[in-house]
MIDRENPA-362434 format. One record per residue (C-alpha): residue in one letter; y, x, z. Coordinates in Angstrom, 1 decimal, always signed. Each point is the difference from the previous one (the first is absolute). Layout:
# MIDRENPA-362434
["A",[Y,X,Z]]
...
END
This chain:
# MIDRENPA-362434
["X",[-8.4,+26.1,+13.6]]
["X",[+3.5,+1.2,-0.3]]
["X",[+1.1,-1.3,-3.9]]
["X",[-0.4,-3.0,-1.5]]
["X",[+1.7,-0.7,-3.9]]
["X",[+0.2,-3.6,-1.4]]
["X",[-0.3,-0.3,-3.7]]
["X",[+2.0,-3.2,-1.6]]
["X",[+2.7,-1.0,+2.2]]
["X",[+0.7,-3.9,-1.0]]
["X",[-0.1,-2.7,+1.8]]
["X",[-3.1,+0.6,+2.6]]
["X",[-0.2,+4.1,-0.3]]
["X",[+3.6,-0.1,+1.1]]
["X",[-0.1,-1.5,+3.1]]
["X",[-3.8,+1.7,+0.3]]
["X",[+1.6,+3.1,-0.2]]
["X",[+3.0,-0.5,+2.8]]
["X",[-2.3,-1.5,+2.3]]
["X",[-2.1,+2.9,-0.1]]
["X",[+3.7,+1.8,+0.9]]
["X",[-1.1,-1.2,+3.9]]
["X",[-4.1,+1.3,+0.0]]
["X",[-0.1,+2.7,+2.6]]
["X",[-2.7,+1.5,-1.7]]
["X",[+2.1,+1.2,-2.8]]
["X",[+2.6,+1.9,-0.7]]
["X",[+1.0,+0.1,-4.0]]
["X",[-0.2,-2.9,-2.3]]
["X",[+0.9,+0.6,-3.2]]
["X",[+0.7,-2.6,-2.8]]
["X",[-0.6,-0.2,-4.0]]
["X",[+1.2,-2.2,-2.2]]
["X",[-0.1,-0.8,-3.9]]
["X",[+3.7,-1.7,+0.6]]
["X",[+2.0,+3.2,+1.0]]
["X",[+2.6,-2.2,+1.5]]
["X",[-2.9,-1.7,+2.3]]
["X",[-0.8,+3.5,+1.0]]
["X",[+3.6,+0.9,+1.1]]
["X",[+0.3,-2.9,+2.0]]
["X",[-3.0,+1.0,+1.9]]
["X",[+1.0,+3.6,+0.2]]
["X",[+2.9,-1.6,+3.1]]
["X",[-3.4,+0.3,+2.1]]
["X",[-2.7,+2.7,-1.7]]
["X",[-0.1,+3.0,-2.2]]
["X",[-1.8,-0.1,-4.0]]
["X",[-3.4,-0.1,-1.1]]
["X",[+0.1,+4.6,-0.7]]
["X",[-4.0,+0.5,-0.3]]
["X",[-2.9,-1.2,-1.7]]
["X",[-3.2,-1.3,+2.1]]
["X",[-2.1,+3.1,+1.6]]
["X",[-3.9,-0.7,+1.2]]
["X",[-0.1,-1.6,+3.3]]
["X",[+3.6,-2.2,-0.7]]
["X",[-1.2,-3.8,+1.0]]
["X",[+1.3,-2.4,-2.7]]
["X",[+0.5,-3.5,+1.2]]
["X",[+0.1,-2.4,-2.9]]
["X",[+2.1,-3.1,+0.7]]
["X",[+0.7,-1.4,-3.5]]
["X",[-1.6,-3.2,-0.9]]
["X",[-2.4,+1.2,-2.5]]
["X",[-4.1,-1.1,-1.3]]
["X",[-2.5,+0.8,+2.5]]
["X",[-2.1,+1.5,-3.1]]
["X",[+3.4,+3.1,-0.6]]
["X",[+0.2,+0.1,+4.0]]
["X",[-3.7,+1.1,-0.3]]
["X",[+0.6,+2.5,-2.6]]
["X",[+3.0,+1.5,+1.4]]
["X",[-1.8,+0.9,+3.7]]
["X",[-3.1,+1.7,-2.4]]
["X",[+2.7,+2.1,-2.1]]
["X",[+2.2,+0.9,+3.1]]
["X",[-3.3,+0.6,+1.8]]
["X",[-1.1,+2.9,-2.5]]
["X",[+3.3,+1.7,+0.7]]
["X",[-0.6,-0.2,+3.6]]
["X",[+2.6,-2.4,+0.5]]
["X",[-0.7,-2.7,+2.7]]
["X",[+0.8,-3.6,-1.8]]
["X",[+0.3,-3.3,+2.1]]
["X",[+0.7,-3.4,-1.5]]
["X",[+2.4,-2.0,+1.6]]
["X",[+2.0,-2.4,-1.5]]
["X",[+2.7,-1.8,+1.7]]
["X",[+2.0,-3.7,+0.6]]
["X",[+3.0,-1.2,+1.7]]
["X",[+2.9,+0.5,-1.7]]
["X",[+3.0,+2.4,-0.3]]
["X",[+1.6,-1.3,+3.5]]
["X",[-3.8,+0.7,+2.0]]
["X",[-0.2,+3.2,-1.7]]
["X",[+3.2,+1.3,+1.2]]
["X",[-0.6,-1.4,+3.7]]
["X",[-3.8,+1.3,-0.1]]
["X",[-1.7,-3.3,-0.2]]
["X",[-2.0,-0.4,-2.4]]
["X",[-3.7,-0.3,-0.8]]
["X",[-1.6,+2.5,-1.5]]
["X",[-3.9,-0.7,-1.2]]
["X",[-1.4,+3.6,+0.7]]
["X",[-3.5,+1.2,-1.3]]
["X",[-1.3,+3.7,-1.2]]
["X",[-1.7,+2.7,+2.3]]
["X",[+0.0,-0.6,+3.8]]
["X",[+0.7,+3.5,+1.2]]
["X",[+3.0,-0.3,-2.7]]
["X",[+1.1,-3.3,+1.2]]
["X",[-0.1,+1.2,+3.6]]
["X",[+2.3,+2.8,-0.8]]
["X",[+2.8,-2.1,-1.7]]
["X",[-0.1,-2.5,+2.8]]
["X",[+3.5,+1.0,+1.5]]
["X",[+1.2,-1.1,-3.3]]
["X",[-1.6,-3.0,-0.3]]
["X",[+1.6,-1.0,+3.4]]
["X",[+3.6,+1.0,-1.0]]
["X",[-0.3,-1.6,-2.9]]
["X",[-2.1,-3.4,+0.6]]
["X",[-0.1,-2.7,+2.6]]
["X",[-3.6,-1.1,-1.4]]
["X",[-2.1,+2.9,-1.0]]
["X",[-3.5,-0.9,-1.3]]
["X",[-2.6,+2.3,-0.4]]
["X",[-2.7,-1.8,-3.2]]
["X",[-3.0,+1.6,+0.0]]
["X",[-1.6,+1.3,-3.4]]
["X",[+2.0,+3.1,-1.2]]
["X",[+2.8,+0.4,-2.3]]
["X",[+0.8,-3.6,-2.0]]
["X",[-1.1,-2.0,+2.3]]
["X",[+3.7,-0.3,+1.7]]
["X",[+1.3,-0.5,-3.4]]
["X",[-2.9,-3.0,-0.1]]
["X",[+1.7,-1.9,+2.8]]
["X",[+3.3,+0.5,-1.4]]
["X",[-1.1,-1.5,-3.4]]
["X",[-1.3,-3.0,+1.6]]
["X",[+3.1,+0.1,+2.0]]
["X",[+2.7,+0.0,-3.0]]
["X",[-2.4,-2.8,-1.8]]
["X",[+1.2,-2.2,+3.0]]
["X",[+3.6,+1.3,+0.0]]
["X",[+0.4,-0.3,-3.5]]
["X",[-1.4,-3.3,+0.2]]
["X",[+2.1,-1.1,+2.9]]
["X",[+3.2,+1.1,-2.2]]
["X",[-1.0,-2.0,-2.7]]
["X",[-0.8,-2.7,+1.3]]
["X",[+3.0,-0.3,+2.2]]
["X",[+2.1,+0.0,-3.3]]
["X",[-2.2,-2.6,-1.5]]
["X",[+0.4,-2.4,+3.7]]
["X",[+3.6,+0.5,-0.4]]
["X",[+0.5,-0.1,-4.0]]
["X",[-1.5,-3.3,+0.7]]
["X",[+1.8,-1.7,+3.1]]
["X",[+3.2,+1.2,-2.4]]
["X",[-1.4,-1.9,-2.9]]
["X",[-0.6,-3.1,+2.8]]
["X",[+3.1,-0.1,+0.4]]
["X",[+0.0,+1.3,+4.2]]
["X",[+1.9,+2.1,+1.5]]
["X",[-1.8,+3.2,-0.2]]
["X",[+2.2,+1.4,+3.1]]
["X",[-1.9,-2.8,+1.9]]
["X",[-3.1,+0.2,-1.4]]
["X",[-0.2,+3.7,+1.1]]
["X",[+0.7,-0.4,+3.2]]
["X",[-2.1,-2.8,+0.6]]
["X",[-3.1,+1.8,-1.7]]
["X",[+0.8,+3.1,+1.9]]
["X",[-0.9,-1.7,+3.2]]
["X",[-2.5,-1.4,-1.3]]
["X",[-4.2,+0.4,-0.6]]
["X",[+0.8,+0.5,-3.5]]
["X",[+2.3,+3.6,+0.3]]
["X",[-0.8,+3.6,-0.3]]
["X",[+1.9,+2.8,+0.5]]
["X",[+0.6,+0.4,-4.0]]
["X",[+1.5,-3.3,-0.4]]
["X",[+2.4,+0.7,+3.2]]
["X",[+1.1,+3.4,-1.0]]
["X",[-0.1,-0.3,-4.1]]
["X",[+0.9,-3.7,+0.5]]
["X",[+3.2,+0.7,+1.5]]
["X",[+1.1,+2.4,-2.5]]
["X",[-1.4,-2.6,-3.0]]
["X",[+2.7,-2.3,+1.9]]
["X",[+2.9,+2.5,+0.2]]
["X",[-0.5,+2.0,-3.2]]
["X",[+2.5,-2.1,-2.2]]
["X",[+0.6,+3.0,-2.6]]
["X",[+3.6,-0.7,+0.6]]
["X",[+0.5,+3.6,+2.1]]
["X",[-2.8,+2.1,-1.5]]
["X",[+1.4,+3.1,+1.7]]
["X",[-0.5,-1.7,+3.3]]
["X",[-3.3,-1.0,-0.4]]
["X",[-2.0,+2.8,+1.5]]
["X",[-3.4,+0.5,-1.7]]
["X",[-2.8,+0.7,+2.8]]
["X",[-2.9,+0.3,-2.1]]
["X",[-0.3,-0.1,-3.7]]
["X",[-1.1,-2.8,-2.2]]
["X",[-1.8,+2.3,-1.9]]
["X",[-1.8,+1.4,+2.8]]
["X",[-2.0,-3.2,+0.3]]
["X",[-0.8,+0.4,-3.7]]
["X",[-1.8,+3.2,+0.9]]
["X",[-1.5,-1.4,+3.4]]
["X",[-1.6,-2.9,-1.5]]
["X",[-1.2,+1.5,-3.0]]
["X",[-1.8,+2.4,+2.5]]
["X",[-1.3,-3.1,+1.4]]
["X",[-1.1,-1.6,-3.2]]
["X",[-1.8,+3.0,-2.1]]
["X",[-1.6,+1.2,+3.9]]
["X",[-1.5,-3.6,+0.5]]
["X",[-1.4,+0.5,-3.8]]
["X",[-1.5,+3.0,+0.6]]
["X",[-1.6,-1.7,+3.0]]
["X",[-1.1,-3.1,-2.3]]
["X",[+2.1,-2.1,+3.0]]
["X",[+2.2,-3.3,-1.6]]
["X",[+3.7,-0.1,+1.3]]
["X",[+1.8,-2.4,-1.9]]
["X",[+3.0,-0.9,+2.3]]
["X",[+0.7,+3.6,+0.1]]
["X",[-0.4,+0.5,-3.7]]
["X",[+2.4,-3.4,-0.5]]
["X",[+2.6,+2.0,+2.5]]
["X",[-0.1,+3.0,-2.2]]
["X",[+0.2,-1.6,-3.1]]
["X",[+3.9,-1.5,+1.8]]
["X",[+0.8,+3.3,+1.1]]
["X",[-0.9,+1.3,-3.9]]
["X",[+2.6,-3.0,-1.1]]
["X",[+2.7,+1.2,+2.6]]
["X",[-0.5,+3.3,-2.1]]
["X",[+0.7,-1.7,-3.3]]
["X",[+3.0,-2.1,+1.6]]
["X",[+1.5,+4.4,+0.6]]
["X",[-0.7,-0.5,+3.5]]
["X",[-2.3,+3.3,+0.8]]
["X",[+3.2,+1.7,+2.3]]
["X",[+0.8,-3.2,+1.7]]
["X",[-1.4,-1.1,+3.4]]
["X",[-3.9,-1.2,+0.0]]
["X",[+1.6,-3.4,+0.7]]
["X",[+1.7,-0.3,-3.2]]
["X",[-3.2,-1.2,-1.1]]
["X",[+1.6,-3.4,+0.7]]
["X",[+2.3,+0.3,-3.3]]
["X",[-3.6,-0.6,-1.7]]
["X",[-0.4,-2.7,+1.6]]
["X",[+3.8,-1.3,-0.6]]
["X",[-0.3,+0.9,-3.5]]
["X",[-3.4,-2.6,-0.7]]
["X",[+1.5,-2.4,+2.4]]
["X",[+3.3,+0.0,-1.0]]
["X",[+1.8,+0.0,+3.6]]
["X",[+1.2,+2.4,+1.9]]
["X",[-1.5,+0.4,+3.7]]
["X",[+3.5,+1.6,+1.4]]
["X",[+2.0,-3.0,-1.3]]
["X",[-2.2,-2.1,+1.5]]
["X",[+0.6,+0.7,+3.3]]
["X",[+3.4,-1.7,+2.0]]
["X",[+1.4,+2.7,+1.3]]
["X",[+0.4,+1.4,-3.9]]
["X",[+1.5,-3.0,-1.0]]
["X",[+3.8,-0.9,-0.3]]
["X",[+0.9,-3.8,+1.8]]
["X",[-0.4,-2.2,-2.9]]
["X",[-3.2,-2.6,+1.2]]
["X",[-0.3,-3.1,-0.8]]
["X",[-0.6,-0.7,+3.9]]
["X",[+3.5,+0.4,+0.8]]
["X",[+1.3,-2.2,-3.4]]
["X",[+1.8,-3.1,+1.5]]
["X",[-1.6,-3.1,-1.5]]
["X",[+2.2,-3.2,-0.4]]
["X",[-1.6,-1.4,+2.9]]
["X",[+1.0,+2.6,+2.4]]
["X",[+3.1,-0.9,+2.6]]
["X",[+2.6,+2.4,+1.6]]
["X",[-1.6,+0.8,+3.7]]
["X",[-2.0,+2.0,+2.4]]
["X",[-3.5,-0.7,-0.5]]
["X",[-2.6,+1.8,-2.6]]
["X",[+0.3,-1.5,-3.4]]
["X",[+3.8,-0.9,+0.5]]
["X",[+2.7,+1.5,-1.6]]
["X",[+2.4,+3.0,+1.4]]
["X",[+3.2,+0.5,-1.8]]
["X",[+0.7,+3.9,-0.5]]
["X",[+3.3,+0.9,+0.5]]
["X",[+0.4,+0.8,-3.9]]
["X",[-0.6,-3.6,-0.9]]
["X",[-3.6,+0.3,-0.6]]
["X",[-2.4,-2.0,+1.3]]
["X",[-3.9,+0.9,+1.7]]
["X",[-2.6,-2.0,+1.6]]
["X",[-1.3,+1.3,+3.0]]
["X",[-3.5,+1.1,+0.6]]
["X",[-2.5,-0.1,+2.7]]
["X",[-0.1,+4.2,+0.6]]
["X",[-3.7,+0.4,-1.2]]
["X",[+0.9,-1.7,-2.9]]
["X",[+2.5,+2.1,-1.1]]
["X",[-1.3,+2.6,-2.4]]
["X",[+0.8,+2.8,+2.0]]
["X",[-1.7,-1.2,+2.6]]
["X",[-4.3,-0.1,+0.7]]
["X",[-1.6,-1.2,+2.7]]
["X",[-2.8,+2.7,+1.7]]
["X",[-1.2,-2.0,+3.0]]
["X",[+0.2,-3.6,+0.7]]
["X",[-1.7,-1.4,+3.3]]
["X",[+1.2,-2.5,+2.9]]
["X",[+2.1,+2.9,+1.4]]
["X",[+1.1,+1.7,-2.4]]
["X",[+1.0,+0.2,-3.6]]
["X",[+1.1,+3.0,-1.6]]
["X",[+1.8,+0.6,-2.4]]
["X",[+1.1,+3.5,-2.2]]
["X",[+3.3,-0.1,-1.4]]
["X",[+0.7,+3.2,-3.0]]
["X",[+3.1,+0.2,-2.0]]
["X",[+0.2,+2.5,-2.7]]
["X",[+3.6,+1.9,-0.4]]
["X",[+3.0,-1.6,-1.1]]
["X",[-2.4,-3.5,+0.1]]
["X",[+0.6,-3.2,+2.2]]
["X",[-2.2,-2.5,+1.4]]
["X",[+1.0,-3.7,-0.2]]
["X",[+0.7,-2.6,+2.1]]
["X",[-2.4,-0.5,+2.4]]
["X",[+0.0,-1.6,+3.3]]
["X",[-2.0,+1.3,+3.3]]
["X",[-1.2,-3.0,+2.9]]
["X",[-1.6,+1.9,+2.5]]
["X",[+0.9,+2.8,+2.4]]
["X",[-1.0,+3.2,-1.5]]
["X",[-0.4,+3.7,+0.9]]
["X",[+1.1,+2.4,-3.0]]
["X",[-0.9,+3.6,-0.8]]
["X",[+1.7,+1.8,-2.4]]
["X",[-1.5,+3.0,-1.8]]
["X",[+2.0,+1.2,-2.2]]
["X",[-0.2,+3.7,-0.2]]
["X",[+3.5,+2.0,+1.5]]
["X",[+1.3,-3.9,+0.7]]
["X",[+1.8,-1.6,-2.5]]
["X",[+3.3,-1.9,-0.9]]
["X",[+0.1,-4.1,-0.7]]
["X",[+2.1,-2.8,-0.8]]
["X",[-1.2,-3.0,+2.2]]
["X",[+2.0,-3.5,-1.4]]
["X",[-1.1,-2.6,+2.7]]
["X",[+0.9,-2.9,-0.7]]
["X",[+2.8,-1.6,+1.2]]
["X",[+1.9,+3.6,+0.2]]
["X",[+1.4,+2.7,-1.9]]
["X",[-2.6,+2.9,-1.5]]
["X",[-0.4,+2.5,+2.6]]
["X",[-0.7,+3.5,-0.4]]
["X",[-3.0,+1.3,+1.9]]
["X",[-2.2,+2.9,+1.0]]
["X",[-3.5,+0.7,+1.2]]
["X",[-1.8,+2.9,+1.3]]
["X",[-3.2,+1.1,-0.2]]
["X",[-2.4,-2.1,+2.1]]
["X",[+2.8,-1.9,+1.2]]
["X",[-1.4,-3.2,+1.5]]
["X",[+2.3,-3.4,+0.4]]
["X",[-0.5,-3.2,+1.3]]
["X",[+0.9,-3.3,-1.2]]
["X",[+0.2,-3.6,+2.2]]
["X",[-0.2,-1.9,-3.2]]
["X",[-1.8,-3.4,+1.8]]
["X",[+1.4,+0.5,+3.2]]
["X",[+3.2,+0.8,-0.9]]
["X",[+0.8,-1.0,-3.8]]
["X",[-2.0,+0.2,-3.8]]
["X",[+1.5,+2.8,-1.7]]
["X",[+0.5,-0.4,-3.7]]
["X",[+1.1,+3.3,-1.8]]
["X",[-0.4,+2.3,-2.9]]
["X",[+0.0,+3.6,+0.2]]
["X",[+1.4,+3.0,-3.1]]
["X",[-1.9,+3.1,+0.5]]
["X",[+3.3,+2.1,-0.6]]
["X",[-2.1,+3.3,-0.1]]
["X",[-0.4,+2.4,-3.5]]
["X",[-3.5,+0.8,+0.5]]
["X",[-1.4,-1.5,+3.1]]
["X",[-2.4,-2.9,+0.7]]
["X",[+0.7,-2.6,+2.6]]
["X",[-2.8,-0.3,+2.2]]
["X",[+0.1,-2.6,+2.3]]
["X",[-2.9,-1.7,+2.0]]
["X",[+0.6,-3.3,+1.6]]
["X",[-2.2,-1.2,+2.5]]
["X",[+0.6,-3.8,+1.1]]
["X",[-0.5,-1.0,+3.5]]
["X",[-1.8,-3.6,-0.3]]
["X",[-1.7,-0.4,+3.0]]
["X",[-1.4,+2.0,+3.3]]
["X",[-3.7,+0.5,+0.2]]
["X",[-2.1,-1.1,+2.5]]
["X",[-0.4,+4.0,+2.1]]
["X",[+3.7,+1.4,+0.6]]
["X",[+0.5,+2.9,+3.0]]
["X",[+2.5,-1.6,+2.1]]
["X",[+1.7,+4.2,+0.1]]
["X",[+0.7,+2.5,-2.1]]
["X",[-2.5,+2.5,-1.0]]
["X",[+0.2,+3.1,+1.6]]
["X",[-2.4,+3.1,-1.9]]
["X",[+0.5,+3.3,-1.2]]
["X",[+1.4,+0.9,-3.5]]
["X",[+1.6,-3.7,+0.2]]
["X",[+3.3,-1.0,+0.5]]
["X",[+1.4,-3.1,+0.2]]
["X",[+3.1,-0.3,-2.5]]
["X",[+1.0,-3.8,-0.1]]
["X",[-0.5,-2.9,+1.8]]
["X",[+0.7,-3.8,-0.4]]
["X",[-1.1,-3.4,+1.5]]
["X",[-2.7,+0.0,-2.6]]
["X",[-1.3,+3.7,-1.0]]
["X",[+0.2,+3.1,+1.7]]
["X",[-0.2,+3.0,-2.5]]
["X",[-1.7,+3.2,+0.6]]
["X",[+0.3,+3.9,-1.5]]
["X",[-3.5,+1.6,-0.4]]
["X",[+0.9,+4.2,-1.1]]
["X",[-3.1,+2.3,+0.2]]
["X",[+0.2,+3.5,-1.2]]
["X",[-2.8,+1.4,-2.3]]
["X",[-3.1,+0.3,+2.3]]
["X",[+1.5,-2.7,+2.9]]
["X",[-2.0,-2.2,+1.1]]
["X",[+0.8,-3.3,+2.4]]
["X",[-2.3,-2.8,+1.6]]
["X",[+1.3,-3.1,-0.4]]
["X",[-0.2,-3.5,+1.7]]
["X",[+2.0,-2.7,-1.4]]
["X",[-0.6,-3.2,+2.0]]
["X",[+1.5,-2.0,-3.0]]
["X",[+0.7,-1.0,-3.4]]
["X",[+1.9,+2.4,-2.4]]
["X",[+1.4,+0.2,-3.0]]
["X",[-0.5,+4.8,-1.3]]
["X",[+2.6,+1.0,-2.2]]
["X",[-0.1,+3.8,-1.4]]
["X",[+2.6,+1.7,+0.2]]
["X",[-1.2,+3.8,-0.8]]
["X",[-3.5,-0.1,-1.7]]
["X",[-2.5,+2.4,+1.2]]
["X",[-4.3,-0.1,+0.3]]
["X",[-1.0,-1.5,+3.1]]
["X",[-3.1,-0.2,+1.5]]
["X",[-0.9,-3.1,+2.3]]
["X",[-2.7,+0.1,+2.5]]
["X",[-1.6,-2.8,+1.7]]
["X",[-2.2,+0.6,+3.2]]
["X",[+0.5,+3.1,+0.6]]
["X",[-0.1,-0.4,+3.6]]
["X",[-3.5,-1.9,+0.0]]
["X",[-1.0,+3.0,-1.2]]
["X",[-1.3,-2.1,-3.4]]
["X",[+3.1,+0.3,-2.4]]
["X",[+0.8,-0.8,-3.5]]
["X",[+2.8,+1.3,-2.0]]
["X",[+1.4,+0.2,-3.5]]
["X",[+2.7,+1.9,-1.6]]
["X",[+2.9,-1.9,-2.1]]
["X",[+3.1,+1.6,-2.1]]
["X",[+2.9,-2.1,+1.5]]
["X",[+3.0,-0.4,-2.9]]
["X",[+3.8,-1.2,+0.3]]
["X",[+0.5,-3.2,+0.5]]
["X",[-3.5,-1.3,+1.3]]
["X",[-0.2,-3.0,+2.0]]
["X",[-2.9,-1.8,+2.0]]
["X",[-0.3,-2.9,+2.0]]
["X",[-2.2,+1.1,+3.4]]
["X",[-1.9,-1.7,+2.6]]
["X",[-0.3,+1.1,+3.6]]
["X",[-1.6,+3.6,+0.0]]
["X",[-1.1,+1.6,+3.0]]
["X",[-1.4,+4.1,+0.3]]
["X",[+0.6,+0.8,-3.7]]
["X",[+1.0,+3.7,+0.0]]
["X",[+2.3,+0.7,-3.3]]
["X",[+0.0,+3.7,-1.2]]
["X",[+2.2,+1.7,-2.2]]
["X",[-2.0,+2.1,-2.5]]
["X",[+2.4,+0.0,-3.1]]
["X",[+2.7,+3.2,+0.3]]
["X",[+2.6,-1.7,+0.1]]
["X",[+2.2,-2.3,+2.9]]
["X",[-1.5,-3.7,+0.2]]
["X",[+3.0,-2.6,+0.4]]
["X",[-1.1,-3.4,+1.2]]
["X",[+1.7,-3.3,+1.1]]
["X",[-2.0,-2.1,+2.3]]
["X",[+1.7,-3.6,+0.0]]
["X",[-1.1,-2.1,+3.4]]
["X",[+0.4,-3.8,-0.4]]
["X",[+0.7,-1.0,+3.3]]
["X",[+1.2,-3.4,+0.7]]
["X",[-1.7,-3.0,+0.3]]
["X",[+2.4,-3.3,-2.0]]
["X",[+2.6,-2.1,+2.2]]
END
């Protein structure tokens, strides 16, 4: 096999078609394109589409089409003595590019056999379904029901916490650690969050509204035809149909919010406090409130105007993500140009800022002048707010277009199994330590893997997301493991572990803080 040509060049055929750049087993691939300037773009890396299929060419089908024209296409390529397999595709654009997707393979076995090397450029899952031509394009239908379904669905949870009246920044994260999440409502969710219409330009569409229109109707008239009932599926369809109406078709498949929005009458984006200028009624002074220190007094600003202080996970800007006897923790995001109020912090506290390429902030403490101040990336500090003093402060993002990320993790009490040393283990290294916490600097490179034994309780940060694989057991020769997409910014609270072996699987570096607490109370 020495030439391979990619017809349609969008979104997955793109980066199908540069990950095929690195199969050994070919040495041409060629590009087509209705969208000429979709085609130049590719042409960096391949040559044109110059011939028309010949008998004995292998055409690989990875469109999402009915199972019913998959059929009919191997039987009409077939009579020309054109090999046909049906193998539909799902992961994204950014899988696509790094050769990670799944791809839902079915057709003739010799054919499939020969296009393997492909298949393993291309795909991190390949599955091989049984039953000819359109049965691959059979899973994927059932597939896109449930993705199409997930979308929905997640507009609908968070159309509805906006309507509540919640803070639909919170209620994201806390659902996406939660039973209740699925990898549509943390990907589209996000977007639903940050899509404010305000910068369309910058709003980068990764898969087409009106590509769900097509998907699902595939799902709808195929479970007709098969006399099968699927009325969630129709219900998400019919919202995709109304994103349609609402001019939406070129827009991101999580615009389908705006329907939502639009029967509601909020606005998801809005809802959420890091979108959200300073003006709550939390921080209003009442005519009760007196000058002073504590949460619910009043500090005087240096312009005359007066705010009452805040416990920090009451101030809007602030959510709490895990609350135990050890720990609470507590994410902090302040859009650009945005400040969060008054807010007062009790206990000492490890912070990790995440702010992408660090960022610039003006920190007014009270009781001093503003201060400028900068962060980097992953920079981690630490703060002796009960053993030394409370810290009451508010903080102006002084960025044009980033977010600032903060997590702050309080330090309430030590738990009952502490190592009376430091850890010492491969791919770790120890970064900070205090009387109260030691912290910790997991890297692992794209297929590293480490066995880890923490003799205590922890507090994971992400720093660099990756998939990791976790095995338990493995040296009783009786293991269990599952695989997990790590993201930005997430945090768990751990109990002792002992012989779990932690593999990166993902392509890219994995960035993790361990956080030790150490120290039993005085």
């Amino acid at each position: 096999m020495t030439k391979v040509t990619v017809v349609g060049l969008g979104a997955m055929g793109g980066g199908m078609a540069r990950s095929l750049l690195r199969c050994d087993s070919v040495n041409e691939v060629s590009g087509f394109d209705l969208n000429p300037e979709i085609s130049i773009c590719f042409e960096n890396n391949g040559v044109n589409l110059e011939s028309l299929l010949r008998s004995g060419t292998t055409v690989i089908v990875s469109s999402t089409v009915t199972p019913a024209w998959s059929k009919r296409a191997c039987s009409r390529f077939n009579k020309s003595g054109i090999r046909y397999l049906d193998c539909p595709v799902s992961g994204g654009p950014v899988r696509a590019l790094s050769g990670e997707i799944t791809i839902m393979a079915s057709g003739d076995e010799e054919t499939l056999k020969f296009v393997d090397p492909l298949f393993q450029t291309m795909g991190k899952e390949i599955h091989i379904i049984k039953g000819g031509a359109g049965m691959g394009s059979t899973v994927k239908m059932v597939h896109q029901l449930l993705a199409g379904v997930h979308i929905a669905v997640a507009a609908e949870a968070l159309a509805l916490a906006a309507k509540a009246g919640l803070d639909v920044h919170q209620l994201y994260d806390i659902v996406k650690g939660a039973a209740g999440a699925s990898w549509m409502f943390c990907d589209r969710g996000a977007r639903m969050i940050e899509y404010t219409g305000e910068n369309p330009e910058q709003e980068k569409v990764m898969s087409s509204l009106a590509i769900f229109i097509k998907d699902m109707d595939i799902v709808y008239s195929s479970a007709k035809e098969l006399r099968c009932p699927v009325p969630i599926a129709t219900a998400a369809l019919q919202q995709f149909i109304g994103g349609s109406g609402l001019g939406l078709d070129k827009k991101d498949d999580s615009q389908v919010v705006k329907v939502y929005e639009t029967l509601s009458g909020v606005s998801v984006s809005a809802s959420s406090s890091s979108s959200q200028p300073n003006n709550y009624d939390t921080n209003s002074p009442s005519s009760t409130s007196k000058v002073g220190d504590n949460v619910g007094d009043l500090w005087i600003l240096p312009d005359g105007t007066k705010e009452k202080i805040l416990e920090v996970a009451d101030e809007p800007h602030h959510h709490v993500v895990i609350s135990n006897e050890y720990t609470r923790v507590v994410k902090g995001r302040v859009s650009p140009k945005h400040t969060a109020g008054a807010h007062k912090h009790s206990e000492d506290s490890m912070y990790f800022f995440l702010a992408d390429g660090g960022l610039d902030f003006v920190n007014h403490v009270k009781g001093c002048d503003p201060a400028c101040d900068r962060v980097e990336f992953g920079e981690v500090r630490y703060g002796t707010h009960k053993s030394d003093k409370p810290l009451v402060h508010r903080l102006t993002n002084m960025e044009d277009n980033k977010e600032l990320f903060c997590i702050d993790a309080e330090i309430l009490r030590s738990p009952p199994v502490m190592s009376l040393i430091p850890l010492v283990a491969k791919h770790h290294e120890l970064i900070k330590i205090r009387d109260r916490c030691r912290v910790y600097k997991v890297v692992l490179e794209p297929g590293q893997s480490v066995l880890v034994n923490y003799p205590f309780f922890y507090l994971s940060v992400v720093l660099t997301g990756a998939k990791i694989k976790t095995e338990l057991g493995a040296e009783l020769g009786q293991s269990i493991s599952w695989e997990k997409v790590h993201e930005i910014g997430d945090v768990e609270w751990n109990s002792p572990s002992i012989g779990s072996t932690i593999t990166n699987t993902g392509n890219t570096v994995y960035e993790q803080y361990i956080s030790e607490w150490c120290k039993k109370e005085d």
